[in-house]
PDB file as gemmi writes it, atoms N, CA and C in Angstrom:
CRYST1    1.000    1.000    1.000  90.00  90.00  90.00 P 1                      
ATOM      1  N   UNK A   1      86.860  87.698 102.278  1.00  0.00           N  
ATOM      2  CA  UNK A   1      86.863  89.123 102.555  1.00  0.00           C  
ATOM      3  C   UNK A   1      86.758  89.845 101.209  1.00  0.00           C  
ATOM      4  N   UNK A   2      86.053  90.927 101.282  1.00  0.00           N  
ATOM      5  CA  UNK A   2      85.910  91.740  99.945  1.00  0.00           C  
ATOM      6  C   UNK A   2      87.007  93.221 100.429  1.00  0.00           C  
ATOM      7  N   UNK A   3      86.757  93.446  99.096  1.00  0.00           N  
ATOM      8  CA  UNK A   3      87.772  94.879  98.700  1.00  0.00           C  
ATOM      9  C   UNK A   3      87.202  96.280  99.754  1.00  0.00           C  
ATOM     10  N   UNK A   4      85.663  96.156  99.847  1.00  0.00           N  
ATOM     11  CA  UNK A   4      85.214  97.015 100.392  1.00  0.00           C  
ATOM     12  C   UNK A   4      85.767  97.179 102.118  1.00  0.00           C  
ATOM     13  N   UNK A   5      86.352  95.964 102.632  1.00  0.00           N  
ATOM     14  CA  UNK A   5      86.481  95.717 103.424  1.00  0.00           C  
ATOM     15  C   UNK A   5      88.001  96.135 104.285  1.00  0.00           C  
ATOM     16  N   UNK A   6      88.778  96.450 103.126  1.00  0.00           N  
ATOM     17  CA  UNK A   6      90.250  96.646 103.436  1.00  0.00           C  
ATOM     18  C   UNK A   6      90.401  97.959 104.209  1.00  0.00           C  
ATOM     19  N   UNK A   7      91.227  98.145 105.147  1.00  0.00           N  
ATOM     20  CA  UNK A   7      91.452  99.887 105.977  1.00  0.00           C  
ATOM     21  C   UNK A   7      92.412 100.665 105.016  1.00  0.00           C  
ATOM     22  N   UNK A   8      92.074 101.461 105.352  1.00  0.00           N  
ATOM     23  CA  UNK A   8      93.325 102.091 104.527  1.00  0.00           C  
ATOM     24  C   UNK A   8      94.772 102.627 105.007  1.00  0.00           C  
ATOM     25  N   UNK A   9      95.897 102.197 103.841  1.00  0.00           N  
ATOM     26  CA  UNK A   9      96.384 102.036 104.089  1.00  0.00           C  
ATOM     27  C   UNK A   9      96.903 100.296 104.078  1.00  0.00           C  
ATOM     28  N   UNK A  10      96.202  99.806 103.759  1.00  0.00           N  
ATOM     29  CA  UNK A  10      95.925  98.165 103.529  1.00  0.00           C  
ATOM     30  C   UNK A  10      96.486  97.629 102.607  1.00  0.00           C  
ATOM     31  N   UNK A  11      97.113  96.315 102.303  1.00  0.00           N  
ATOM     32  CA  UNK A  11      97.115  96.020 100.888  1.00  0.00           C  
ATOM     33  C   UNK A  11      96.948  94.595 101.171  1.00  0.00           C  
ATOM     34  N   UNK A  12      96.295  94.142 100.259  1.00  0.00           N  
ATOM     35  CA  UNK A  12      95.445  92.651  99.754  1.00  0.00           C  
ATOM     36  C   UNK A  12      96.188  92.250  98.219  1.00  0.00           C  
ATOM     37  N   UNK A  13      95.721  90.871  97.652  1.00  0.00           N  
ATOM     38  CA  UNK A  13      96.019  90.688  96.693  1.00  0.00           C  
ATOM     39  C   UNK A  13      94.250  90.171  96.292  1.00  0.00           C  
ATOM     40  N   UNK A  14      94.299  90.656  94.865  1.00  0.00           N  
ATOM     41  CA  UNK A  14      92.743  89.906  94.499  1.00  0.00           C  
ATOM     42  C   UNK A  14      92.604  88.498  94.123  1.00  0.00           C  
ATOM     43  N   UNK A  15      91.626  87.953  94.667  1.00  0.00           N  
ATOM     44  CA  UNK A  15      91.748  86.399  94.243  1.00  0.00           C  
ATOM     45  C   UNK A  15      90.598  85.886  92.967  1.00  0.00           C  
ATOM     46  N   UNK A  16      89.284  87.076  93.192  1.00  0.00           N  
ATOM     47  CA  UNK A  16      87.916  86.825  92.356  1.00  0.00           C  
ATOM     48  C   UNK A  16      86.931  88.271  91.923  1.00  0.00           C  
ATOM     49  N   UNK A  17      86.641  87.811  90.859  1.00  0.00           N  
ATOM     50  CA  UNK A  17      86.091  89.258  90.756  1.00  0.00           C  
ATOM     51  C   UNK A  17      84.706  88.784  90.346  1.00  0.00           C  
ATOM     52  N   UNK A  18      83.611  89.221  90.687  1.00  0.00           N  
ATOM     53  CA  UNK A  18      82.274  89.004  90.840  1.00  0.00           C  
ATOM     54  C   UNK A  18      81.154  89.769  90.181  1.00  0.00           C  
ATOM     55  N   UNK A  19      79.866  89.939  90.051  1.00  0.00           N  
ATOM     56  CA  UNK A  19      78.868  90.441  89.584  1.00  0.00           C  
ATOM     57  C   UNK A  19      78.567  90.286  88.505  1.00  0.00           C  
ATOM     58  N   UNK A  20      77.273  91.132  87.720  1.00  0.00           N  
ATOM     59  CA  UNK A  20      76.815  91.058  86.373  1.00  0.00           C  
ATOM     60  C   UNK A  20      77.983  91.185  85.652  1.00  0.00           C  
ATOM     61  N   UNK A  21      77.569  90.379  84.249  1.00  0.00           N  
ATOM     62  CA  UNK A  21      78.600  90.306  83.259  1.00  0.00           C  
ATOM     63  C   UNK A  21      79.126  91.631  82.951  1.00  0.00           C  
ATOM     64  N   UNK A  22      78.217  92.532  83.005  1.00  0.00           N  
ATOM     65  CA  UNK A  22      78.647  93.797  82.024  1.00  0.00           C  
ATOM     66  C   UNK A  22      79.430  94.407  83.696  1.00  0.00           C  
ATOM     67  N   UNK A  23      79.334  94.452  84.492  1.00  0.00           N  
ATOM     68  CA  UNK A  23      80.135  94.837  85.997  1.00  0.00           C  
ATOM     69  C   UNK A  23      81.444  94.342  86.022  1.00  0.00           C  
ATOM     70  N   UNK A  24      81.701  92.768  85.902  1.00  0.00           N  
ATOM     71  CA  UNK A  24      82.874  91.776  85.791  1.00  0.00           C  
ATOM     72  C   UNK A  24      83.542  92.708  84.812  1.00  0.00           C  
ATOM     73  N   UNK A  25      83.094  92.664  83.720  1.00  0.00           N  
ATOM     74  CA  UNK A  25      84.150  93.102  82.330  1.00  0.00           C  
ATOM     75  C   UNK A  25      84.601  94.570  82.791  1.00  0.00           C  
ATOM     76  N   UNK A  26      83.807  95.266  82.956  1.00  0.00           N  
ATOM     77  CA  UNK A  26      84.360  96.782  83.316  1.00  0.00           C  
ATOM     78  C   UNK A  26      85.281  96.526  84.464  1.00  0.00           C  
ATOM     79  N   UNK A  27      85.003  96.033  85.488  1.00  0.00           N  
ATOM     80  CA  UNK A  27      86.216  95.638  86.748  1.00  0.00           C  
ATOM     81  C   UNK A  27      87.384  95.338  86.106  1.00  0.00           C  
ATOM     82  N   UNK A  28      87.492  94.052  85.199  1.00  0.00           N  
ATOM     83  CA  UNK A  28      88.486  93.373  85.005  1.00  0.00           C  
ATOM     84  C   UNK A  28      89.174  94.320  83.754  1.00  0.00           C  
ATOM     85  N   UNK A  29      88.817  95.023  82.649  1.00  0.00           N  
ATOM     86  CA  UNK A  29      88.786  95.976  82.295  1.00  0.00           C  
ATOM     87  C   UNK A  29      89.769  97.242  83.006  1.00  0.00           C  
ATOM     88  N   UNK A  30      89.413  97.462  83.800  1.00  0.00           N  
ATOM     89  CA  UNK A  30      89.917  98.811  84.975  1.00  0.00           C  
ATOM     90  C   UNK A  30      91.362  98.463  85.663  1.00  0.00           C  
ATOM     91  N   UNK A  31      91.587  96.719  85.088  1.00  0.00           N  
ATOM     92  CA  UNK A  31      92.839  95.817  85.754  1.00  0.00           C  
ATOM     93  C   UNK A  31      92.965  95.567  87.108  1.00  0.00           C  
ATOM     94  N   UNK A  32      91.643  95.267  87.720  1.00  0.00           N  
ATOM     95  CA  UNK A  32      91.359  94.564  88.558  1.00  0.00           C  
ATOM     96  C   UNK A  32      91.101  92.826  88.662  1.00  0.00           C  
ATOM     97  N   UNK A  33      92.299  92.356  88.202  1.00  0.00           N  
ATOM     98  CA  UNK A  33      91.862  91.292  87.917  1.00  0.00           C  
ATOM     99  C   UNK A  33      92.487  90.283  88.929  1.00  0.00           C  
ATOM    100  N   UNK A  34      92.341  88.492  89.380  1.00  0.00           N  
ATOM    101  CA  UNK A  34      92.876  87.770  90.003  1.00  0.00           C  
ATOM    102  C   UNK A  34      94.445  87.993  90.161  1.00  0.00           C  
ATOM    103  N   UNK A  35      95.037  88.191  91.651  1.00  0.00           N  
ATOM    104  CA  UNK A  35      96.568  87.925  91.516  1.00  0.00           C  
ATOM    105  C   UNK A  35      97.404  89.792  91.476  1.00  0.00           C  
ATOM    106  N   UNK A  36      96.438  90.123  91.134  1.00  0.00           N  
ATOM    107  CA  UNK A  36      96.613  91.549  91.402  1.00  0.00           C  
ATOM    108  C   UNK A  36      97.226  91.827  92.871  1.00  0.00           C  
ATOM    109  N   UNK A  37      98.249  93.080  93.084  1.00  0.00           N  
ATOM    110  CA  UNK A  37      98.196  93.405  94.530  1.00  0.00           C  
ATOM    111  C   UNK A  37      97.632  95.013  94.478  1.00  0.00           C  
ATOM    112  N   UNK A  38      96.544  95.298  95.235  1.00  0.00           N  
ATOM    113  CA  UNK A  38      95.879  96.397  95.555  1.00  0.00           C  
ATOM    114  C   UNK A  38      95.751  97.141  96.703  1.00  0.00           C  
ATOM    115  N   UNK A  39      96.208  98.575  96.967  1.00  0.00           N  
ATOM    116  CA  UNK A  39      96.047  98.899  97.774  1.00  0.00           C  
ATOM    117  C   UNK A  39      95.143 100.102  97.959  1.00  0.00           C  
ATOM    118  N   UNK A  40      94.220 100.197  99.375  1.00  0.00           N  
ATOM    119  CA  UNK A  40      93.237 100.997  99.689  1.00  0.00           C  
ATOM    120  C   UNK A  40      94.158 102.391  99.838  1.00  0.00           C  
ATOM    121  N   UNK A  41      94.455 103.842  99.665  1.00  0.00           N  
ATOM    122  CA  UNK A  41      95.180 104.687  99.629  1.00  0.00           C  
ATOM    123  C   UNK A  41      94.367 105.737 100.705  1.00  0.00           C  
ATOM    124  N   UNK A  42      92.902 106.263 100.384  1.00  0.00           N  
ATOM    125  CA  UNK A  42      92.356 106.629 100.735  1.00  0.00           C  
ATOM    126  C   UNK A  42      90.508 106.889 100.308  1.00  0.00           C  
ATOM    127  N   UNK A  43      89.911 107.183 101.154  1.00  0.00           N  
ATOM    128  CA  UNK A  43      88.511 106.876 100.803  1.00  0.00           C  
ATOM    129  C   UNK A  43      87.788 108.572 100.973  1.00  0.00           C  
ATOM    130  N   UNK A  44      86.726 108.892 100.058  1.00  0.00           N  
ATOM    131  CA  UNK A  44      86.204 109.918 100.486  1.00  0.00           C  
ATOM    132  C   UNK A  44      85.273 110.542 101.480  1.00  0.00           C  
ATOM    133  N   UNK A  45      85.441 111.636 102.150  1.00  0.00           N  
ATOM    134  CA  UNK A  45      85.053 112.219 103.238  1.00  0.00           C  
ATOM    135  C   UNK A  45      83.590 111.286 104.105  1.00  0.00           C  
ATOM    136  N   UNK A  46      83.007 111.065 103.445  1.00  0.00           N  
ATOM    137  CA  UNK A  46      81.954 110.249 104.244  1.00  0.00           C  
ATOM    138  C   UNK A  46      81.454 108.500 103.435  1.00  0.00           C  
ATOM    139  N   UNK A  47      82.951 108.583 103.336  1.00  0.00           N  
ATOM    140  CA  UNK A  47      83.636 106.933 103.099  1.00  0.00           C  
ATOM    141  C   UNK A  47      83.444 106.299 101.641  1.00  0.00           C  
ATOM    142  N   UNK A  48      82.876 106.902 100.729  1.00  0.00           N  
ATOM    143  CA  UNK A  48      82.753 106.487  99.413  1.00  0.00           C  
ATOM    144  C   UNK A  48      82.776 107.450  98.567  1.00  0.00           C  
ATOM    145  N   UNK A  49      83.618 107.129  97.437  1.00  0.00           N  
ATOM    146  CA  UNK A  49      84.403 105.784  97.087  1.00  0.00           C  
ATOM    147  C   UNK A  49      85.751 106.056  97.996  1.00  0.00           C  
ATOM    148  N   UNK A  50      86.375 104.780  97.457  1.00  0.00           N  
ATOM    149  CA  UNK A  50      87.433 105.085  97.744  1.00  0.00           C  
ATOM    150  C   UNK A  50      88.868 104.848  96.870  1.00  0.00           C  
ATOM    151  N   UNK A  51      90.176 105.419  97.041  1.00  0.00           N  
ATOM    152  CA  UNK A  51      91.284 105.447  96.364  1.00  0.00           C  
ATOM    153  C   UNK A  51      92.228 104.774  96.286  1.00  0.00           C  
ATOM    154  N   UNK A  52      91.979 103.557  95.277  1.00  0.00           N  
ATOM    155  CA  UNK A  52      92.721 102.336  95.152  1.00  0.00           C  
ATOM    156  C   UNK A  52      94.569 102.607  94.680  1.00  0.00           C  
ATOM    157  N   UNK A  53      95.330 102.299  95.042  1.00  0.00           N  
ATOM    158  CA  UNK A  53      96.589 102.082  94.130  1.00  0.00           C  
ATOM    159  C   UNK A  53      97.017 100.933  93.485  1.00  0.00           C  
ATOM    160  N   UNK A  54      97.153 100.606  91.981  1.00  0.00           N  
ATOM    161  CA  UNK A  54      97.157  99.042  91.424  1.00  0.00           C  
ATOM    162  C   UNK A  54      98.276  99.080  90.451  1.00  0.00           C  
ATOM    163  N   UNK A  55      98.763  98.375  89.709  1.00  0.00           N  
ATOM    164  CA  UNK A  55      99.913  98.511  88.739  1.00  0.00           C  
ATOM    165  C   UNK A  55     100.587  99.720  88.690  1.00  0.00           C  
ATOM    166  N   UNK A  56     100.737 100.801  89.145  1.00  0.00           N  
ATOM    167  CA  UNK A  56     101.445 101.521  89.161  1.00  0.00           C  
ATOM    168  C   UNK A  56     100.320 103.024  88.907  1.00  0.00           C  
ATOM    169  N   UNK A  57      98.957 102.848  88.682  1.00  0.00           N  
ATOM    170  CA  UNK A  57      97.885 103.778  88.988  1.00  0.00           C  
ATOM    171  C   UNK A  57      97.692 104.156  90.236  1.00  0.00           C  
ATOM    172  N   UNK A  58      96.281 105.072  89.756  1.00  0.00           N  
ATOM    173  CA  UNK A  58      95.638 105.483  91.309  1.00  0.00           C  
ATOM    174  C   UNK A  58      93.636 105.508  90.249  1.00  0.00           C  
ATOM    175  N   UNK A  59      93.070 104.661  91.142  1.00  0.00           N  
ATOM    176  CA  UNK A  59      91.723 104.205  90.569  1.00  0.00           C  
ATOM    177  C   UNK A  59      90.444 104.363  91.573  1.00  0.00           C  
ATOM    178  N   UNK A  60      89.993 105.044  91.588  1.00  0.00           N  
ATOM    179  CA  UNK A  60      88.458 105.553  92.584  1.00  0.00           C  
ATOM    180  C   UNK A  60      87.553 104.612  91.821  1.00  0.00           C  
ATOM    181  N   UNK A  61      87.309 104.066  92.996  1.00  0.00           N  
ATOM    182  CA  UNK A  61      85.550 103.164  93.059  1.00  0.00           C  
ATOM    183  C   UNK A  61      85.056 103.158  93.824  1.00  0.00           C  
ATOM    184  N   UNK A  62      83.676 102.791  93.715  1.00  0.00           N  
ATOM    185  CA  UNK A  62      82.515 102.706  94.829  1.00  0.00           C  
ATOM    186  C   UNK A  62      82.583 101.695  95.629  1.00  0.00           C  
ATOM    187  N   UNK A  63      82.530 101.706  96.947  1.00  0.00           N  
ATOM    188  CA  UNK A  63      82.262 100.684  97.458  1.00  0.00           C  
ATOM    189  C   UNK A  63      81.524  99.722  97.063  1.00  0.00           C  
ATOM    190  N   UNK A  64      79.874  99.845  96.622  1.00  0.00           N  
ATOM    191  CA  UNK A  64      78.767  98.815  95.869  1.00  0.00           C  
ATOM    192  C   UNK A  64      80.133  98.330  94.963  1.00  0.00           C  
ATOM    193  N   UNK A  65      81.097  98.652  94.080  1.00  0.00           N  
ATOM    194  CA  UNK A  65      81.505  98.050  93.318  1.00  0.00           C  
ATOM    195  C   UNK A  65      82.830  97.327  94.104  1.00  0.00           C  
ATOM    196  N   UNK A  66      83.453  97.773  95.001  1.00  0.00           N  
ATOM    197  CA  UNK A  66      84.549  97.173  95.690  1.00  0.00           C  
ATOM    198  C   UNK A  66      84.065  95.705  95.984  1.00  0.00           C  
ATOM    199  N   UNK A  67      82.757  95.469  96.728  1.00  0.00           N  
ATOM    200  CA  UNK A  67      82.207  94.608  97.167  1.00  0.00           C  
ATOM    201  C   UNK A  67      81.780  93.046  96.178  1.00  0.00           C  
ATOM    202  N   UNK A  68      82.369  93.554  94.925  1.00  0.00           N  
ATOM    203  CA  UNK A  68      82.267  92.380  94.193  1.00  0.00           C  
ATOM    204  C   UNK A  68      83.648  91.962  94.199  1.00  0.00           C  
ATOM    205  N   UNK A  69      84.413  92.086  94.470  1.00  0.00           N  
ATOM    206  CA  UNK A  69      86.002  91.946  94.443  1.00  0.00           C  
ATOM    207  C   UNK A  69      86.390  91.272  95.488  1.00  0.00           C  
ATOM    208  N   UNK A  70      86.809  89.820  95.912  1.00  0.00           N  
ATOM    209  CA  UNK A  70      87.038  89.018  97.174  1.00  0.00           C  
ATOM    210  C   UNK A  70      88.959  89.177  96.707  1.00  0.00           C  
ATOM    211  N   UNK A  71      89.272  89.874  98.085  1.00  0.00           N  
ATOM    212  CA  UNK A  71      90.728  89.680  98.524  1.00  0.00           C  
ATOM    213  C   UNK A  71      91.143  88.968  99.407  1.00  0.00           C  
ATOM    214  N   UNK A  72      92.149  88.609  99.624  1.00  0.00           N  
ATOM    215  CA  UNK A  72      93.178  88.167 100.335  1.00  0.00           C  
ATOM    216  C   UNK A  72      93.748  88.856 101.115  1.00  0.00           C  
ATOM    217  N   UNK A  73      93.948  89.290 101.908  1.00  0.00           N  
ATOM    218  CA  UNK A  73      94.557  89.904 103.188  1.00  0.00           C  
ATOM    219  C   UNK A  73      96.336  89.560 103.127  1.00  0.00           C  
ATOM    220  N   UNK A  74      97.117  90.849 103.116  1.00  0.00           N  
ATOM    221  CA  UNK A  74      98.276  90.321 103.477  1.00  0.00           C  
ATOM    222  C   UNK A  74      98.676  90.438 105.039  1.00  0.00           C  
ATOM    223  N   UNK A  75      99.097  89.472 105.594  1.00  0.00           N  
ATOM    224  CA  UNK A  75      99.316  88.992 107.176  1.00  0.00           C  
ATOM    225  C   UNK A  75     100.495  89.606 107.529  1.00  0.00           C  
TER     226      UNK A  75                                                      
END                                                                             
């Protein structure tokens, strides 16, 4: 499952972070990295981006970019 994928209101933990090198580094960069717990907060009016909560931030991304990010689902 990818990041793009979470409802909001959701929270996942990240397991992989994906794409071009210069994409990866800015993600992982932004502290999106493996082991992370992330949550979807809210998304904008006609669904992109949307409003992540992570270490104690609040981080807007694009979906195209959520979609390199494979989570984990918490059950």
């Amino acid at each position: 499952m990818t990041l793009d994928q979470i409802k909001i209101g959701e929270s996942a933990k990240i397991t992989a972070v994906f794409g071009e090198e210069e994409l990866r580094c800015r993600l992982l960069d932004m502290g999106l990295t493996p082991r992370t717990e992330v949550m979807v907060r809210k998304a904008a009016p006609m669904g992109d981006p949307i409003e992540l909560r992570l270490r104690g931030y609040e981080l807007t991304l694009r979906l195209e970019d959520a979609r390199n990010i494979e989570v984990e689902e918490h059950a």
